[in-house]
C-alpha positions in Angstrom: 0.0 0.0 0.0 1.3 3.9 -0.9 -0.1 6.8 -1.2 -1.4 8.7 -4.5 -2.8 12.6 -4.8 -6.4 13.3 -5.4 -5.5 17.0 -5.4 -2.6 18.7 -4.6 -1.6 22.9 -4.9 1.9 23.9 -4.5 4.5 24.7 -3.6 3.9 27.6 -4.2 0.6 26.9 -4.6 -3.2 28.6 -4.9 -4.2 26.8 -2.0 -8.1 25.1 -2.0 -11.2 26.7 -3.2 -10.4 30.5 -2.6 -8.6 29.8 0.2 -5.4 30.8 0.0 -3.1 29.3 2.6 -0.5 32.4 2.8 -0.3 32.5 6.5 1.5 30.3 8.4 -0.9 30.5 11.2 -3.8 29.0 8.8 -5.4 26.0 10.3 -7.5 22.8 9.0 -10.0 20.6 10.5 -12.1 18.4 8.7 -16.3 18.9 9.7 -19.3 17.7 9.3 -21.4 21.0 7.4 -24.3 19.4 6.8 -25.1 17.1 9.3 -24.7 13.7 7.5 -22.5 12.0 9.5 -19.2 12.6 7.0 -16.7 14.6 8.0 -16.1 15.3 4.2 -16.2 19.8 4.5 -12.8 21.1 5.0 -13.0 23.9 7.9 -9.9 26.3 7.7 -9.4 29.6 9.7 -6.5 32.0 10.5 -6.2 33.1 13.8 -6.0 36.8 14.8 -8.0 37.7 11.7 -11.4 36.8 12.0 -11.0 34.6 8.5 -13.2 31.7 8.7 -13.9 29.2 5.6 -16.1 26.2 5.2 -15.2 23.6 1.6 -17.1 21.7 0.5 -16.3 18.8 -2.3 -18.0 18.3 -5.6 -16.1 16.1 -7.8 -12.4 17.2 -6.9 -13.7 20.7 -7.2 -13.8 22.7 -3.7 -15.5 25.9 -3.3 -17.0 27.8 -0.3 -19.8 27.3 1.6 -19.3 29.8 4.0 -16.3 33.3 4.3 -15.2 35.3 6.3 -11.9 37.6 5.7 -9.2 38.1 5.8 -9.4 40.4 7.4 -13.3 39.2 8.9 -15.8 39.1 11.7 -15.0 35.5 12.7 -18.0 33.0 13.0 -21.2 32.4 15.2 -19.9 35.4 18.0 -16.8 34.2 18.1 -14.4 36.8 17.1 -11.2 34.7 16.0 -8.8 38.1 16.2 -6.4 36.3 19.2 -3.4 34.2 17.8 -4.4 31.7 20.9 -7.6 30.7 18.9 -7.9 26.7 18.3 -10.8 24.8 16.7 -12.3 21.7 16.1 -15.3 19.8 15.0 -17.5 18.4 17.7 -20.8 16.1 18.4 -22.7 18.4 20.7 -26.1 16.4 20.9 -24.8 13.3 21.1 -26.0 12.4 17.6 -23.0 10.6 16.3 -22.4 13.8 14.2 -19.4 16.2 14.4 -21.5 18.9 13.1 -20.3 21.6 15.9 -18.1 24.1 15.9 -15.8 24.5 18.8 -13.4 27.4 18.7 -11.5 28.6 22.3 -8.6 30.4 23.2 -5.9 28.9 25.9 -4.9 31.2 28.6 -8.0 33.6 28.6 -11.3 31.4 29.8 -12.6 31.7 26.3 -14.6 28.8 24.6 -17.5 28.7 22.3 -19.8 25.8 20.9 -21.4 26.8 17.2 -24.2 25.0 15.3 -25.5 25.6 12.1 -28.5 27.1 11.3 -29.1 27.7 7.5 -26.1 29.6 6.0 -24.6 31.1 9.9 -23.5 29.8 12.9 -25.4 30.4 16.6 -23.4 29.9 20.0 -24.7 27.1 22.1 -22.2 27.6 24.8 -20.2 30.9 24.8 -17.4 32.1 26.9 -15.8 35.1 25.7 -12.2 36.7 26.2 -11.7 36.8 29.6 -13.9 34.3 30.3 -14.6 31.6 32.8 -14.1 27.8 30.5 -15.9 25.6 30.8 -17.2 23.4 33.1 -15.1 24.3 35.8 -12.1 24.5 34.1 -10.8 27.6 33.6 -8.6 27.7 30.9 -6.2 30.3 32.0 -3.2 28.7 30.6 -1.9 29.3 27.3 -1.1 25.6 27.1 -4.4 24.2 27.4 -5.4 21.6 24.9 -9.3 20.3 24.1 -10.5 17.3 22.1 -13.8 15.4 21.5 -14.2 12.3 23.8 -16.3 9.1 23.6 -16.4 9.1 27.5 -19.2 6.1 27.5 -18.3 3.7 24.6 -21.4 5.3 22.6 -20.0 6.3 19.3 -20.5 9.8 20.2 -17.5 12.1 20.5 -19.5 14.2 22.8 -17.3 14.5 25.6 -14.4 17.6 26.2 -11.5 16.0 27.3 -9.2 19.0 28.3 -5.3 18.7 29.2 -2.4 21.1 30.4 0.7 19.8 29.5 3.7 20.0 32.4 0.6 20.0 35.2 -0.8 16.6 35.5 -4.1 18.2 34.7 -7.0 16.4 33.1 -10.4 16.9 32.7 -13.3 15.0 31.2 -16.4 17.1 30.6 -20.2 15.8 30.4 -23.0 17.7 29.2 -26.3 17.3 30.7 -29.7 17.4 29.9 -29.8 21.3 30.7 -26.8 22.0 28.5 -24.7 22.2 31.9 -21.2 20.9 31.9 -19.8 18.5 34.5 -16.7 16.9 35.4 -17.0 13.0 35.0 -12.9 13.0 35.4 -10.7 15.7 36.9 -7.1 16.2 38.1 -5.1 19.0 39.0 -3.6 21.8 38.8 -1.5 20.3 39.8 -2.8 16.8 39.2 -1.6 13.5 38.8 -2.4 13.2 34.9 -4.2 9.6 34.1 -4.8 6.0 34.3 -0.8 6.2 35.1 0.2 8.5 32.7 1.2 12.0 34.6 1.1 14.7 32.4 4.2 16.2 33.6 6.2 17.2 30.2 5.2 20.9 28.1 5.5 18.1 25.4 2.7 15.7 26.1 0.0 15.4 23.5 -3.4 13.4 23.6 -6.0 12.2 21.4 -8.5 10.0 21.3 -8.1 6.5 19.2 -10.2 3.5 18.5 -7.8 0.4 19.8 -9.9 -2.0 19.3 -11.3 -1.6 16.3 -15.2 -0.9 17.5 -16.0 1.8 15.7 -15.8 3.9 19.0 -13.1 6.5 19.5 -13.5 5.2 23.3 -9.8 5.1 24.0 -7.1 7.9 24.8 -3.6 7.7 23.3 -0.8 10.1 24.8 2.7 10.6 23.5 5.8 12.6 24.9 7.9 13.3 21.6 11.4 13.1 22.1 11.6 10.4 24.6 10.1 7.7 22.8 6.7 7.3 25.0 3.4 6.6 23.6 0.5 4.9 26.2 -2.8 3.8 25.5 -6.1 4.3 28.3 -9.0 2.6 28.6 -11.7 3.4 30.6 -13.8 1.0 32.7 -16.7 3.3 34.5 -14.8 6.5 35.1 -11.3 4.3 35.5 -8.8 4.5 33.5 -6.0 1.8 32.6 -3.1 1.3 30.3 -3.5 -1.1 27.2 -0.3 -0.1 26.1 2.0 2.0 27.8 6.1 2.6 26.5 8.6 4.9 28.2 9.4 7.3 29.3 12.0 6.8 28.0 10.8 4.5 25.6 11.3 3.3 22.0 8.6 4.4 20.8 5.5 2.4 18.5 5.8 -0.4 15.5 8.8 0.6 15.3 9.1 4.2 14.8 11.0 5.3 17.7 9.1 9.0 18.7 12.9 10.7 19.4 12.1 13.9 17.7 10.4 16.5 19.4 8.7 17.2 16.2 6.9 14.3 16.0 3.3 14.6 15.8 0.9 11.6 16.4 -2.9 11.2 15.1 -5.9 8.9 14.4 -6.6 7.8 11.1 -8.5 5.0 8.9 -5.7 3.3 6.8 -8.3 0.4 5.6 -11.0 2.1 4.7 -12.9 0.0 7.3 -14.7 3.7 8.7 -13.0 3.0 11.9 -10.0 5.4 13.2 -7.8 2.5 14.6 -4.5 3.0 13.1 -1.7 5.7 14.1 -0.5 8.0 11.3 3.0 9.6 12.9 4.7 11.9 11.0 8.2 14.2 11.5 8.0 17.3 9.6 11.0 19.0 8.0 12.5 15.3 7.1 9.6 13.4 4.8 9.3 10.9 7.5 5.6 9.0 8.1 4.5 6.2 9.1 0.7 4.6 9.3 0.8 2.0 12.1 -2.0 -0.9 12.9 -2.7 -2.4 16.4 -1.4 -6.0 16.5 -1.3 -8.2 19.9 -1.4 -5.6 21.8 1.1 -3.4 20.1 1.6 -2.0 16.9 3.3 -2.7 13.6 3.9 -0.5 10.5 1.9 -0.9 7.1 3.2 2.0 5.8 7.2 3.9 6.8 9.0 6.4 4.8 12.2 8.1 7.0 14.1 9.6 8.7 14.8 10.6 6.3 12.4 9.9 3.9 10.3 10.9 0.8 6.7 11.8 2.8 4.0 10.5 0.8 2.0 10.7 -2.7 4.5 12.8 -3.7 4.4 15.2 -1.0 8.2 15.6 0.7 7.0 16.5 4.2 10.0 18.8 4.0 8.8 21.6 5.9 8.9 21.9 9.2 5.2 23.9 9.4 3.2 21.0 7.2 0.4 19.7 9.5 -1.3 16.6 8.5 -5.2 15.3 9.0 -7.2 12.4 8.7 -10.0 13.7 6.0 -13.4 11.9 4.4 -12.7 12.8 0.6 -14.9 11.2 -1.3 -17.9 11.4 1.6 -17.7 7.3 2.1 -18.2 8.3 6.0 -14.3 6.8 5.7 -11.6 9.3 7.3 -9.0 7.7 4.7 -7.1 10.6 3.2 -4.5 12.5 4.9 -4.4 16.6 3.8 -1.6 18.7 4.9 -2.9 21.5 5.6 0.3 23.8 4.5 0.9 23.3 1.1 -2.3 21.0 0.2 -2.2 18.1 -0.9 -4.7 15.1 -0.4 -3.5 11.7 -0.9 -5.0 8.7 0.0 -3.6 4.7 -0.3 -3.7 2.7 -2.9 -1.9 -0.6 -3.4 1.6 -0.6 -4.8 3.9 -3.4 -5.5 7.3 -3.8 -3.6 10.2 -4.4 -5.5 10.5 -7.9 -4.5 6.7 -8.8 -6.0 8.2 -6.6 -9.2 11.0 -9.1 -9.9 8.9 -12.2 -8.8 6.7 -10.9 -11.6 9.2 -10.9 -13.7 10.7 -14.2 -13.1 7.0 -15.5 -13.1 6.7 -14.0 -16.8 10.6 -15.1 -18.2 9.4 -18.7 -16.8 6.3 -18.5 -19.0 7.9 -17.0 -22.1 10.8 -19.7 -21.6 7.9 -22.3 -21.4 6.5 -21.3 -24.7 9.9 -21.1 -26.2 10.6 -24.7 -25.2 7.4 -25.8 -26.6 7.5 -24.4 -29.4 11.2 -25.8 -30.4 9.9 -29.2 -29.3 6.9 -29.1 -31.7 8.7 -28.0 -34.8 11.7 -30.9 -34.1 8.5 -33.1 -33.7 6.5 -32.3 -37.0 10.2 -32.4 -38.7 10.9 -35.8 -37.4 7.1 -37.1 -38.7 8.2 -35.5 -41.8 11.4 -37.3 -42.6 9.5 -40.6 -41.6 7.1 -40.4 -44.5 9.0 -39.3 -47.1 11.9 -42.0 -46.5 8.5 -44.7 -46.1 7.3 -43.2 -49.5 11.0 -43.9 -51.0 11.2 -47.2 -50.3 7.9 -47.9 -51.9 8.4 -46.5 -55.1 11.5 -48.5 -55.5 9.6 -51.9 -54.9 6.9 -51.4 -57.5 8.8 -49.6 -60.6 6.4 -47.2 -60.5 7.6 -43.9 -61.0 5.6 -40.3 -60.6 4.8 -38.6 -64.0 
């Protein structure tokens, strides 16, 4: 399996569908726009600017559904002039669609939840600058991180799990019938992190995975880049426990060994199975990725390019700002392309040959042509042979009788 482009701009490039990607503070995430359960609209915003887009897909052709700037007004309320600002997509009724926005900004309380209605966006929670989180937790530190949770093995990623790197701090927010949000897990700060795993590096980075192939992006995976560490939680009624846990130090997953403190870990469907359960790690600046698939309780690689290496579908990954994420292309409810986000390019795998199936091939095909060859050679020494056997039988006849041809 390899990687091949379904679109690709750059570089330099015109970006995607009006959008032009000149900033290096622009930002992707992939969303659900219209509420049919494929994350299959590209979302893209640059922070401090108010610039806002929603793409949609038609064909290979993208084109807007919804713009704002740049310079512009932001989206739903929420301004998006801080450089702090961070979204993502987000099930907020619980419907097994990531058809919310979420946009907040670490180290000044604010947090706001959008939905669509018609062509604009409405807060359903809203906590503006200088604000007071969510939940309980504050977020007064710049190094606050947020991402959508399936807290209670439904296949809805409608819980905030929120982290602060170097703290031990976690929290797992719930929302309730009321639209008020409560802590169903909470540590710190200072805290003692999770299920074993304590949070204490600036470096630490979470997200939530499917390990077991259920469809159900029920477990968290957390990584400390550099050291080589990379644990897996499960959580059994509110308890969390390692399925996997390496380092720290460690050396790292399937064989890509997380030294770098570039390294960037994330969830991604390599199969086309519509289940996030493999690990697509990636090292920009040096064309190094790897996709990785959980095997007896580990992991091993079905895909490795690097250090150094060549990236993938003809995208070097030589740039040390590319960002990659897990994207529904075609809208097959199947998060099986991988964007990045700085120069775009889509790719998505296909199967390719290794060289040793090339020469068996070949060896296959010289055996076959050789075969013919031979068979051939054998036939015409055969139908020579019958040959000279008739005509010496017909000599010998002619002699007997006197009887000669006129």
């Amino acid at each position: 399996m390899g990687f091949t482009p379904v679109y690709n701009q750059g570089e330099p490039g015109n970006g995607i569908g009006g959008y032009d990607l000149r900033s290096p503070s622009d930002r992707v995430f992939a969303l659900d726009y219209n509420s049919s359960g494929k994350l299959d609209h590209l979302a893209l915003y640059r922070p401090s600017t108010g610039t806002f887009w929603i793409l949609k897909n038609q064909g290979g052709k993208f084109s807007a559904v919804y713009a704002q700037g740049d310079p512009g007004n932001g989206v739903g309320g929420y301004d998006l002039r801080h450089p702090n600002d961070v979204g993502f997509a987000f099930d907020y009724e619980s419907s097994g669609k990531l058809d919310h926005v979420v946009f907040y900004r670490p180290g000044f309380g604010a947090i706001f939840i959008l939905k669509r209605q018609g062509d604009r966006y409405i807060p359903v929670y809203a906590q503006g600058h200088e604000g007071s989180g969510i939940g309980g937790y504050d977020l007064r530190s710049a190094g606050d991180r947020i991402f959508a949770f399936d807290y209670n093995h439904s296949g809805c990623l409608d819980h905030l799990a929120l982290y602060r790197p170097g703290t031990g701090t976690m929290w797992i927010l719930k929302k309730s019938e009321t639209g008020k949000w409560n802590a169903v897990y909470q540590q710190g700060d200072p805290g003692q992190g999770i299920g074993g795993y304590d949070l204490r590096s600036n470096a630490d980075r979470a997200f939530a995975f499917d390990w077991d192939s259920s469809g159900k992006m029920d477990h968290i995976a957390l990584y400390r880049p550099a050291t080589g560490t990379f644990w897996v939680l499960r959580n059994n009624n509110g308890a969390f426990s390692p399925v996997l846990s390496v380092g720290d130090p460690g050396s790292g997953i399937g064989g890509y060994d997380l030294r770098s403190p570039a390294d960037v870990a994330i969830a991604f469907d390599w199969n086309r199975s519509g289940k996030n359960d493999h690990v697509a790690l990636y090292r920009p600046g040096t064309g190094t990725l790897w996709v990785l698939k959980h095997v007896q309780g580990g992991f091993q690689a079905v895909y490795s390019e690097g250090d150094p290496g060549r990236g993938a579908g003809g995208y070097d990954l030589k740039s040390t700002q590319d960002k990659l994420l897990a994207f529904d292309y075609d809208g097959s409810k199947q998060s099986n392309h991988l964007i990045s986000s700085q120069h775009l390019k889509l790719s998505h795998p296909t199967a390719t040959m290794k060289k040793n199936d090339v020469i068996a091939i070949i060896i296959i095909i010289l055996f076959i042509l050789l075969a013919g060859v031979s068979f051939g050679i054998w036939k015409l020494v055969s139908v020579a042979k019958k040959s000279m056997s008739v005509t010496s039988g017909s000599s010998s006849s002619s002699g007997s009788t006197g009887i000669v041809d006129p």
